[in-house]
C-alpha positions in Angstrom: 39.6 -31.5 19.9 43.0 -33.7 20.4 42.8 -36.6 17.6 43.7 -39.7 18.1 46.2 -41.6 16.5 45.3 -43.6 13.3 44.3 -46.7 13.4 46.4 -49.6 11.6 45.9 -50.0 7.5 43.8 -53.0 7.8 41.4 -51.6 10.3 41.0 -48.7 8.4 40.1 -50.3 5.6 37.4 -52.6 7.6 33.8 -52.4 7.6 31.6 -53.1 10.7 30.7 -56.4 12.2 28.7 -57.8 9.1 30.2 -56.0 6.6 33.9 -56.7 6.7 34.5 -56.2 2.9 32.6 -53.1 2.6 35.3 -50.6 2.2 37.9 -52.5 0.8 37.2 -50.6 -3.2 39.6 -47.8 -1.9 41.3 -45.4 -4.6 44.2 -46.5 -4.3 45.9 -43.7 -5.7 45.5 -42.4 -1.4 48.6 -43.6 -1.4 50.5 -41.3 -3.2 49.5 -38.3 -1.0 51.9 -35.9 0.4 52.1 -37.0 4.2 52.6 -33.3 5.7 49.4 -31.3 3.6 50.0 -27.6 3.3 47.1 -26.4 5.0 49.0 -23.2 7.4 47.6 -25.0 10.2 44.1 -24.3 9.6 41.4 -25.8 12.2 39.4 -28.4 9.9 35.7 -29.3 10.5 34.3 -32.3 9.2 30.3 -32.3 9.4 28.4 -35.4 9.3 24.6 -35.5 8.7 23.1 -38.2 10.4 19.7 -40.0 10.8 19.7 -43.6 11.5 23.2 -44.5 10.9 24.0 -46.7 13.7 25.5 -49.1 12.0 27.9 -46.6 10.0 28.3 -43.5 12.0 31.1 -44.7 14.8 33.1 -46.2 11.9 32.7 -43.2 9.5 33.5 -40.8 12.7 37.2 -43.3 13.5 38.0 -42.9 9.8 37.4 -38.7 9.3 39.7 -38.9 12.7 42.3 -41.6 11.5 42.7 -39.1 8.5 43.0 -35.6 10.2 45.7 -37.4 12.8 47.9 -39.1 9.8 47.9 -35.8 7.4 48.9 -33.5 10.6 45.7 -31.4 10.8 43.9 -30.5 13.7 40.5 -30.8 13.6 36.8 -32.0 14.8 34.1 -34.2 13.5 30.8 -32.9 13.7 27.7 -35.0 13.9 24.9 -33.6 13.0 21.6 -35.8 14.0 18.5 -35.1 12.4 16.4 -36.8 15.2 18.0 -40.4 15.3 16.1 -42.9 16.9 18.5 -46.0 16.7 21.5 -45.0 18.7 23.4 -42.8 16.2 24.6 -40.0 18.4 25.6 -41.7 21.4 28.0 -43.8 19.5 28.9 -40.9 17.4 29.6 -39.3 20.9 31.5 -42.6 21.9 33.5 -42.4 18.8 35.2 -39.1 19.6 32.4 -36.9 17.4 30.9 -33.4 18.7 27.3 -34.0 18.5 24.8 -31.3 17.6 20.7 -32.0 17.5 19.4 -30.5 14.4 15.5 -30.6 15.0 14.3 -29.6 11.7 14.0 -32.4 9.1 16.3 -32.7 6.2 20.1 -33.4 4.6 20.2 -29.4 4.1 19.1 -28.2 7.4 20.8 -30.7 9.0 24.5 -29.4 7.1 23.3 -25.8 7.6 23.2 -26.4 11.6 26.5 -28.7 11.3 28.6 -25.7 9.4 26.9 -23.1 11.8 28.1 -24.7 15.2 32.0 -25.7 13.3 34.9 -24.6 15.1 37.3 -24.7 12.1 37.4 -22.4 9.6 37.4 -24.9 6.7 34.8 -27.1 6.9 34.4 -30.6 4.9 30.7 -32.0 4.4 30.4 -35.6 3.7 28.1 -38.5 4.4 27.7 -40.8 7.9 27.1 -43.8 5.8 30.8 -44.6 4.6 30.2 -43.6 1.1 33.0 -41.4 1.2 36.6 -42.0 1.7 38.1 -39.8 4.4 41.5 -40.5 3.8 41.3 -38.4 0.5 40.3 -35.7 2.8 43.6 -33.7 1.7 42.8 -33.5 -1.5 39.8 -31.4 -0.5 41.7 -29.7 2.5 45.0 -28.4 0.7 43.4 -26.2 -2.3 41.3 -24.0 0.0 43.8 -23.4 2.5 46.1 -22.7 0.4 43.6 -20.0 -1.7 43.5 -22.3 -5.1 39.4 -22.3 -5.0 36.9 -21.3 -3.0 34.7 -24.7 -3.0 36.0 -28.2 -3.9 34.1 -31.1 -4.7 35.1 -34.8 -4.8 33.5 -36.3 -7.8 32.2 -40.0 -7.5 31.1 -40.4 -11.2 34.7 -41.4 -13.1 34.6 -45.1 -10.2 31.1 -45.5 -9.5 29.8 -48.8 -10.0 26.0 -50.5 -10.2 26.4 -51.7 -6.6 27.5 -48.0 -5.3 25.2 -45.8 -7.8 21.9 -46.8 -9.0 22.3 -46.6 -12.6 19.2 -44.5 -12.9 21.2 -42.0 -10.9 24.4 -42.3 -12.8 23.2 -41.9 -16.0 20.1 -40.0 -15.6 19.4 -38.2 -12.6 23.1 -36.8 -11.7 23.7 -35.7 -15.4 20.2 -34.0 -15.9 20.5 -31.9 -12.4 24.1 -31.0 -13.2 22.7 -29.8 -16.9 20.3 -27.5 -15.7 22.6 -26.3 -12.8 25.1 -25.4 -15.2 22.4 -23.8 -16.8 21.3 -22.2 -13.8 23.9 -20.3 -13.4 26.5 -23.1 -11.7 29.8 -23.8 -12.7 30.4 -24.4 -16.8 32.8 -27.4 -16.3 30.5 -28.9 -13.2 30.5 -32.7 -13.7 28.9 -34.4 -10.5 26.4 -31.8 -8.9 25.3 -34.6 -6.6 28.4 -35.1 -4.8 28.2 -34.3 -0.5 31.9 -34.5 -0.6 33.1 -31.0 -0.6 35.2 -28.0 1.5 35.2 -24.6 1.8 35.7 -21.8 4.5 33.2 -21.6 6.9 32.7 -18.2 6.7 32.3 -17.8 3.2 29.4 -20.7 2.9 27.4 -18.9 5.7 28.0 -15.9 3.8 25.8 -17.3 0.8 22.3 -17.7 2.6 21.2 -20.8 1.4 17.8 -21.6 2.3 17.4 -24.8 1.4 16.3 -27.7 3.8 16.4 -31.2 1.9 18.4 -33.1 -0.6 18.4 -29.8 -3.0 21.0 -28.0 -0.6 23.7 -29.2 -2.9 22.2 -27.6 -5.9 21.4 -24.6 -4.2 25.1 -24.6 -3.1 26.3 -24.5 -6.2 23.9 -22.3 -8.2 24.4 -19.6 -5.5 28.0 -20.2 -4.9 28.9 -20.5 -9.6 27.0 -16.8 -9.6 29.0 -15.7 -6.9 31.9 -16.3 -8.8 33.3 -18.9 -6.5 35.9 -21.0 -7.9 35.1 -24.6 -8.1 37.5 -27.6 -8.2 36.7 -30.9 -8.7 38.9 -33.9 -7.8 38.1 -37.4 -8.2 37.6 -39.4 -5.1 35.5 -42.0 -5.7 32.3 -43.6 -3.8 31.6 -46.8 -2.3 28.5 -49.0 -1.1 26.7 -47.2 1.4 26.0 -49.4 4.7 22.4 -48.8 6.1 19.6 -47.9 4.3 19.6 -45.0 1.9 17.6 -42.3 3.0 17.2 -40.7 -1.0 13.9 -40.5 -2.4 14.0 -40.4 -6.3 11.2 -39.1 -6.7 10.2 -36.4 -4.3 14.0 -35.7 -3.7 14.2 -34.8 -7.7 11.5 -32.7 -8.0 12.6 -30.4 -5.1 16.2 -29.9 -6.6 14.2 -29.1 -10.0 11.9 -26.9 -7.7 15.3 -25.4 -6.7 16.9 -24.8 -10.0 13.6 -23.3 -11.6 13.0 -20.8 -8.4 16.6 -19.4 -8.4 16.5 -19.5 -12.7 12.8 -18.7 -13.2 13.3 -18.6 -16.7 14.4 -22.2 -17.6 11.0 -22.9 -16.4 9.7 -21.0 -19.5 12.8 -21.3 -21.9 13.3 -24.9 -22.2 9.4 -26.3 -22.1 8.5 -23.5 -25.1 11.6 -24.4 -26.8 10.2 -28.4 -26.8 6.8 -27.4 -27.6 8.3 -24.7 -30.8 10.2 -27.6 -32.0 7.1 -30.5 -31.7 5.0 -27.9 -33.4 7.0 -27.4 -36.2 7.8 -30.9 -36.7 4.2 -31.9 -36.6 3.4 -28.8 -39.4 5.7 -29.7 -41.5 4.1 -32.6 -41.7 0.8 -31.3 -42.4 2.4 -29.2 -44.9 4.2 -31.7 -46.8 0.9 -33.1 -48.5 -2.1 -31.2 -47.9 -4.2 -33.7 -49.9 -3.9 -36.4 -47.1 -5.5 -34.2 -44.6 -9.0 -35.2 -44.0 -11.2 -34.5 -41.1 -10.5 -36.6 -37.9 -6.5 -37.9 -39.4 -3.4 -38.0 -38.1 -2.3 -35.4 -40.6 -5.3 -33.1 -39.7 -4.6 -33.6 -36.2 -0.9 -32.3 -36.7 -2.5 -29.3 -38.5 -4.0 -28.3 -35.9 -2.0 -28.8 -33.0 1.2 -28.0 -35.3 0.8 -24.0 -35.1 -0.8 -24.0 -31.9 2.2 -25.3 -30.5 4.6 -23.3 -32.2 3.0 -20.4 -31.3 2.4 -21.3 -27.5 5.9 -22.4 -27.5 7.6 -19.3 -28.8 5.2 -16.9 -26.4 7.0 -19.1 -23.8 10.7 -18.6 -25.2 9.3 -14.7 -25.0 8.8 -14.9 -21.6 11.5 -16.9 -20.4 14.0 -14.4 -22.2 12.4 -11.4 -20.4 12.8 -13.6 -16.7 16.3 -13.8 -18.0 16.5 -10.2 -18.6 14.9 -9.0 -15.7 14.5 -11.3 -13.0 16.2 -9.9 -9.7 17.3 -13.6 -9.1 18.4 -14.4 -12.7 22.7 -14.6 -13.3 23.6 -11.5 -14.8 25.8 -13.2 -17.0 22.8 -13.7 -18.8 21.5 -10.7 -19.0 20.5 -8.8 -22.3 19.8 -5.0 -22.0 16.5 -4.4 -21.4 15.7 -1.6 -24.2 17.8 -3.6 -26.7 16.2 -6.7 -25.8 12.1 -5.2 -26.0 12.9 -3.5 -29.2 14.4 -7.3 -31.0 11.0 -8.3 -29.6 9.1 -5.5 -31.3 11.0 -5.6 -34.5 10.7 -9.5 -34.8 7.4 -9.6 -34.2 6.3 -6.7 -36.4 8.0 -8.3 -39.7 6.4 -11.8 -38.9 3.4 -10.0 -38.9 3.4 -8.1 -41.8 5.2 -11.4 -43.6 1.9 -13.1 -42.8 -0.8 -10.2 -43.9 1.0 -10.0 -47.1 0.8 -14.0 -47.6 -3.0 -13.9 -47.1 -3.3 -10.8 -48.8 -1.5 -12.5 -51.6 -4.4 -15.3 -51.6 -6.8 -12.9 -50.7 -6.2 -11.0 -54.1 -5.2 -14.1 -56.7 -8.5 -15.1 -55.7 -9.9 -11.3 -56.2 -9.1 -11.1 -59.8 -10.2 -14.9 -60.6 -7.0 -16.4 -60.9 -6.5 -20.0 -60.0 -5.5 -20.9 -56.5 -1.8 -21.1 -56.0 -1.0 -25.3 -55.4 -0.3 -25.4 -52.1 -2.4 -22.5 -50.9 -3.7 -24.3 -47.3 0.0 -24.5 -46.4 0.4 -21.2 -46.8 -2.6 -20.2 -44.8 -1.1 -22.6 -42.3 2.4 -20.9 -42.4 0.5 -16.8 -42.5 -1.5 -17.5 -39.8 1.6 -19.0 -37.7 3.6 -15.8 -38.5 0.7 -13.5 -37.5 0.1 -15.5 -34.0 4.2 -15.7 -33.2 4.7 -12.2 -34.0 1.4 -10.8 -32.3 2.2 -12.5 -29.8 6.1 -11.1 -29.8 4.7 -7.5 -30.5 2.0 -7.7 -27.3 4.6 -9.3 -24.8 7.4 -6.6 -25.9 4.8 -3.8 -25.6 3.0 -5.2 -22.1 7.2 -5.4 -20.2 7.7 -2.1 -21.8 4.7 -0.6 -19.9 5.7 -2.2 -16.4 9.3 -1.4 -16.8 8.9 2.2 -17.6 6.0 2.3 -14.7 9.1 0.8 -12.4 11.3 3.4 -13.4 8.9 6.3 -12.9 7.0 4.9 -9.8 9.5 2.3 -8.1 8.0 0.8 -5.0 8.7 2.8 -1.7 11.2 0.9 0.5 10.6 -0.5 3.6 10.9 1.6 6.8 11.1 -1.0 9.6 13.8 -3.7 9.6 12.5 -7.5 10.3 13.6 -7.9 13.8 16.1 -11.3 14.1 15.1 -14.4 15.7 17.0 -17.0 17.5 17.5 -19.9 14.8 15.5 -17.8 12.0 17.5 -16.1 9.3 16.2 -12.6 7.7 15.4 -12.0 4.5 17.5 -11.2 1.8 17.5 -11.1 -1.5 19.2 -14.2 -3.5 22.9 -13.2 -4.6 23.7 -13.5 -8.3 27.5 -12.8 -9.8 29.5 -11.5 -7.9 27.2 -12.4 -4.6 25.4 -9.0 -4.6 21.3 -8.7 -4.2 19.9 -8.7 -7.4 18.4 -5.5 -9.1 15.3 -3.2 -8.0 13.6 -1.0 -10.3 15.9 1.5 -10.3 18.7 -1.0 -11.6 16.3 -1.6 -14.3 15.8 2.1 -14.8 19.8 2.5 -15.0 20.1 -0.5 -17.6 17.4 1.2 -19.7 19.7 4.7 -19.6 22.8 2.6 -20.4 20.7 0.9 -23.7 20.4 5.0 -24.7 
């Protein structure tokens, strides 16, 4: 595509007809670019989702062109339209865009189809509803082409204000997702997982398999991309007030990205809840335990007796499982990976000596009150603190012994593999198994079998 020269400053810098001021908050640090980017005259593709952005999309489309002409690159804009009803493409079209109709719903499927139909081999994702500004597109450009990183994100959160960010969103939602991304396996020093701002090579996106089809594509991206040891660069760009309507549900758009992160890392869905019911539990024992006398039938305190080592034991059976997902989920980073035979036998040792710690604790009741002795003072809490011991560490001892049964029957008896390949359909991917480090399939049985030789 031949891009037209840039417009002047001030038209630039202009919003639409009813929002003239919209875009004036610029980072002004723009201007201190180098004018000629080092980019060895790579092709650039800038996608675009769009649905319903008539009111944004020509301006946004001007702008991403304004920018390639001014820094010397040669490139497209690609608009993506998700099924727009008001207009959107054909002034997108007008505007100088390539237009592509993405007929499956969502920000995700709608970028997927956008970087799969790009010309260039570095492709830029940002947003149609002039959140972004384009003219820091150079500060995403030059590290890929120039091999510095592999993925480069242009954080919003370091500018962001009330009337650009909901600060529900700013100081809440972004922050939590990020957490458990970085948890999941993303990048360690990822600030703002949110961001749509971001380049790469064309090739090595397609090259992850993401799958997903909504707002969660950007999570996915980075989960799959941190264990594939990409490296990721963030650079501070900025946002600005969106013009249209957001198309961002909190709620339902939340729970698919934690959908997301808890698929791809199915052990934080165990981990982290047991570890908040372990610690509830013990905070509510203790407090049964600090004055037995208090606890009467139907209190508070005899409520917290009773739900005290239920919940510590429920959540450390939950810790137990989430460490063996860890351990031996095909999907789980290997990063975090224990060996499997060293991993069981902490299991079965821990769980044997909290067991016998509590049978000698009752026994030790048991036979004070065998030869007539009088009952030690605070004999209910230790009832209360033998019978948590025997349920964590029965518990520990049955889940250590019950994975040690299904591994070894793995190892001697792994599944056949399958004979016919799935035959590919226009527009469908095939199945593959989710990468994790170093963007290879994870493990079978036999890998599990070959971890369990490398623990001898």
């Amino acid at each position: 595509m031949e891009v037209d020269g840039p417009a002047s400053p001030e038209a630039a810098r202009s919003g639409p007809p009813g929002h003239p001021d919209i875009l004036l908050d610029r980072d002004d640090s723009a201007d201190d670019l180098d004018p000629a980017p080092r980019t060895d005259g790579a092709f650039v593709s800038v996608i675009l989702p769009c649905l319903d952005e008539a009111g944004s999309v020509a301006l946004v489309v001007r702008q991403v062109r304004d920018a390639l002409a001014a820094n010397g690159l040669d490139g497209e804009v690609v608009v993506a339209d998700n099924g727009s009803v008001d207009g959107s493409a054909d002034l997108a079209r007008a505007a100088g865009a390539r237009v592509i109709d993405v007929p499956v719903r969502g920000y995700g499927a709608a970028l997927s189809a956008g970087i799969a139909a790009a010309r260039g081999s570095i492709c830029v994702m940002g947003d149609a509803d002039a959140t972004y500004p384009f003219e820091l597109l150079p500060r995403l450009v030059e590290p890929i082409a120039r091999g510095e990183a592999d993925l480069v994100i242009g954080s919003r959160l370091g500018s962001a204000r009330a009337r650009t960010m909901p600060l529900l969103h700013r100081y809440v939602g972004t922050p939590t997702i990020t957490w458990l991304v970085r948890r999941a396996g993303g990048p360690p020093g990822l600030v703002d997982s949110q961001s749509g701002f971001r380049a790469f090579r064309r090739d090595d996106l397609l090259g992850l398999n993401l799958r997903a089809t909504g707002m969660e594509f950007a999570s996915e991206m980075l989960i799959v991309a941190g264990r594939a040891n990409w490296r990721v660069l963030e650079v501070e760009t900025g946002y600005r007030e969106r013009i249209g309507r957001s198309k961002l549900e909190t709620g339902p758009d939340g729970f698919r990205h934690l959908t997301t992160i808890l698929l791809l890392a199915p052990d934080l869905g165990a981990t982290l809840p047991g570890a908040a019911l372990a610690i509830v539990g013990a905070v509510l024992l203790a407090w049964a335990l600090i004055d037995p006398s208090t606890v009467q039938t139907g209190s508070p305190s005899w409520l917290a007796s009773f739900f005290g080592p239920a919940l510590v034991v429920l959540g450390i059976q939950a810790m137990l499982v989430g460490l063996l997902l860890a351990a031996y989920s095909p999907i789980a980073p290997r990063r975090r990976r224990a060996s499997p035979r060293a991993l069981l036998g902490r299991y079965l040792v821990g769980g044997i000596w909290a067991v016998a710690a509590g049978i000698i604790i009752i026994g030790s009741l048991a036979f004070v009150r065998l030869i007539g002795a009088q009952a030690p003072i605070r004999g209910s809490q230790m009832q209360m603190i033998a019978l948590v011991l025997v349920l964590a560490g029965g518990s520990a001892v049955a889940t250590a012994a019950i994975a040690g049964i299904l591994i070894e029957s793995l190892r001697r008896y792994p599944p056949a593999a399958p004979t016919t390949a799935t035959a590919a359909q226009p527009g469908v991917r095939p199945p593959a198994a989710a990468p994790v480090a170093g963007g290879s399939p994870g493990p079978d049985a036999n890998d599990a079998a070959s971890a369990d030789q490398e623990a001898d």
